[in-house]
Residue, then its C-alpha position, 0 to 999 in steps of 0.5 A: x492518468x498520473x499515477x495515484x499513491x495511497x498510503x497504508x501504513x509509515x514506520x521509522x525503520x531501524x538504523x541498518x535495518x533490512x527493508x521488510x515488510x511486518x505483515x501481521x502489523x499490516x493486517x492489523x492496521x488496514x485489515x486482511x480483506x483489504x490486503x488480499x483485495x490489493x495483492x489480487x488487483x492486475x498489476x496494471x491496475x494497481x499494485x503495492x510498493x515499499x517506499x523509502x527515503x532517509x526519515x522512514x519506510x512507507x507501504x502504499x498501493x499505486x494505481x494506475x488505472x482511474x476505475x481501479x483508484x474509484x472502485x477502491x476507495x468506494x471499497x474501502x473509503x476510511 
């Protein structure tokens, strides 16, 4: 399997800013069972990753495993 990003939440970062991540704004935009079921998958599964490039900073979920990618999005399919 290739491995299969899912984005969770994009902001513009500021100019010289400090990549973190805001996690009460996370919570608040996919929620905290969903959060804490991310955190908790084996890292051969599945784990999250901060993205950055020139335009804006992104928090996505990497699978790396079809069954974890499948029962995710049974879990928690928007």
């Amino acid at each position: 399997m290739k491995n299969k990003v899912v984005e969770l939440l994009k902001w513009l970062p500021s100019e010289g800013e400090d990549i973190e991540i805001d996690w009460p704004k996370v919570h608040k935009s996919i929620g905290v069972d969903h959060t804490n079921w991310l955190i908790t998958q084996p890292k051969e599964k599945c784990q999250l990753v901060l993205l950055r490039n020139d335009m804006y900073c992104q928090l996505a979920a990497e699978f790396y495993d079809d069954a974890a990618l499948i029962n995710y999005h049974l879990m928690w399919a928007k």
